[in-house]
C-alpha positions as a LaTeX table, in Angstrom:
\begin{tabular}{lrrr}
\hline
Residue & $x$ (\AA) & $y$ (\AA) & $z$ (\AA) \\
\hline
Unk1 & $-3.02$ & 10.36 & 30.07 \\
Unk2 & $-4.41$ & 8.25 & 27.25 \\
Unk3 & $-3.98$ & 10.84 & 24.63 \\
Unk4 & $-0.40$ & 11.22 & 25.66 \\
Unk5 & 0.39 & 7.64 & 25.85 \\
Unk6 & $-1.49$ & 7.10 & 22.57 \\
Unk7 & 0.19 & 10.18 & 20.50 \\
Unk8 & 3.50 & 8.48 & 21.76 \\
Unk9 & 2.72 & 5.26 & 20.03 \\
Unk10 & 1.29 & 6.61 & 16.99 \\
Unk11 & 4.28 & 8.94 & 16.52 \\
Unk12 & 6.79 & 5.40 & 17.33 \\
Unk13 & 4.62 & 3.98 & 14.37 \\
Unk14 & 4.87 & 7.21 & 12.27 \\
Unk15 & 1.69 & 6.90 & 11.63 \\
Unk16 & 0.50 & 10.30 & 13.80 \\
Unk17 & 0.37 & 12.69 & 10.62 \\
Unk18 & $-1.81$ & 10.71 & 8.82 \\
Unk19 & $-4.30$ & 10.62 & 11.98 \\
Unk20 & $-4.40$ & 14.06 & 13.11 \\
Unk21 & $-4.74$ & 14.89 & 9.11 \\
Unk22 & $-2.06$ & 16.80 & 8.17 \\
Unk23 & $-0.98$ & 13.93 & 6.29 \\
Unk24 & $-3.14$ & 12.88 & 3.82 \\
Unk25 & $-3.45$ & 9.13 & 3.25 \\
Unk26 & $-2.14$ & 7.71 & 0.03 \\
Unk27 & $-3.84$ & 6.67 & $-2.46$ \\
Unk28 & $-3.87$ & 2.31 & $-2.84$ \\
Unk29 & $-0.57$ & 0.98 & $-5.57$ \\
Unk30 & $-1.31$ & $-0.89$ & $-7.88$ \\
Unk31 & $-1.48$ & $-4.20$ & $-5.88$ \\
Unk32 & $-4.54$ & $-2.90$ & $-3.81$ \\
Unk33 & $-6.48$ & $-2.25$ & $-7.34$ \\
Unk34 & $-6.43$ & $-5.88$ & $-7.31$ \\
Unk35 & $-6.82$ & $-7.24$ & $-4.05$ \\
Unk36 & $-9.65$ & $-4.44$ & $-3.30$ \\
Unk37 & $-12.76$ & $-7.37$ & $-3.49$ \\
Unk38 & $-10.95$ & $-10.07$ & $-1.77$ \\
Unk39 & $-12.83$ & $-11.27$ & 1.60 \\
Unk40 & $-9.43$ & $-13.18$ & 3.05 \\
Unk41 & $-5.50$ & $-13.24$ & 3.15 \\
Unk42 & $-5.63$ & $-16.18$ & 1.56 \\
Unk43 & $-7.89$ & $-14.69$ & $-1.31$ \\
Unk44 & $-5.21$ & $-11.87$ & $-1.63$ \\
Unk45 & $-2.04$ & $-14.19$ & $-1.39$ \\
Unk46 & $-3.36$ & $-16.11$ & $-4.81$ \\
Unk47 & $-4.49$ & $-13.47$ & $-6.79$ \\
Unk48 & $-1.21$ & $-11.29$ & $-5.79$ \\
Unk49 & 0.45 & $-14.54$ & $-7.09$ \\
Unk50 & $-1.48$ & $-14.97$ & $-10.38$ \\
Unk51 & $-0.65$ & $-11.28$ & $-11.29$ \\
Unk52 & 2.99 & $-10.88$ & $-9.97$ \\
Unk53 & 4.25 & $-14.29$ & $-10.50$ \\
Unk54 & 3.64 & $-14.94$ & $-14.10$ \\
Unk55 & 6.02 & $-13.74$ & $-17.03$ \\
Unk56 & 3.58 & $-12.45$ & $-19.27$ \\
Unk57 & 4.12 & $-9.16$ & $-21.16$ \\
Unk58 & 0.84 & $-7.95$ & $-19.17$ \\
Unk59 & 2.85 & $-9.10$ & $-15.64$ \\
Unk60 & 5.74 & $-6.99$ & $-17.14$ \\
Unk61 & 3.86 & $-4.25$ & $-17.69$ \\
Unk62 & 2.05 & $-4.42$ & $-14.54$ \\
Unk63 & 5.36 & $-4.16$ & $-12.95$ \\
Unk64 & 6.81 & $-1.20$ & $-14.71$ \\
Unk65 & 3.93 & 0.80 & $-13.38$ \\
Unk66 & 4.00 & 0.03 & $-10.43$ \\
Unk67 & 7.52 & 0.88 & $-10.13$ \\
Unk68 & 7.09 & 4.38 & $-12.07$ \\
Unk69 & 4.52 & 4.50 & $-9.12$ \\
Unk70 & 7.24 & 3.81 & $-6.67$ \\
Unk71 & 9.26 & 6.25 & $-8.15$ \\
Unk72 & 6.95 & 9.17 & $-8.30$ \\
Unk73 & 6.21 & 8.76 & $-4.50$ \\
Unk74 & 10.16 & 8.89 & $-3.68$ \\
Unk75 & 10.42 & 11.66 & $-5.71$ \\
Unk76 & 7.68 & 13.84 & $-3.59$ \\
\hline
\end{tabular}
């Protein structure tokens, strides 16, 4: 009963291909590469907003890959 009722959820979530493995999971964006040694939300909300926020040509840039990122993944 448990497996059933817990397949049923994970499928609602569409998350059940990525646990039964046919699915693999994706690799992090771009944000994670920066977040990926913060201990807290709060640690992650402020550095998110130190990279993102600013107008620098390395924010712009930044950006652009992550979008090519986007891209790439909507394309497969």
């Amino acid at each position: 009963m448990w497996k059933f009722q817990t397949g049923v959820t994970l499928r609602a979530k569409d998350v059940y291909d990525v646990v039964n493995g046919t699915c693999v999971k994706p690799e992090p964006g771009i944000p994670m590469t920066h977040v990926s040694t913060c201990d807290c939300a709060e640690e992650i909300w402020k550095k998110l907003l130190t990279v993102f926020e600013r107008r620098s040509e390395l924010s712009v840039h930044l950006l652009q890959q992550n979008l090519q990122f986007l891209q790439g993944e909507c394309m497969s």
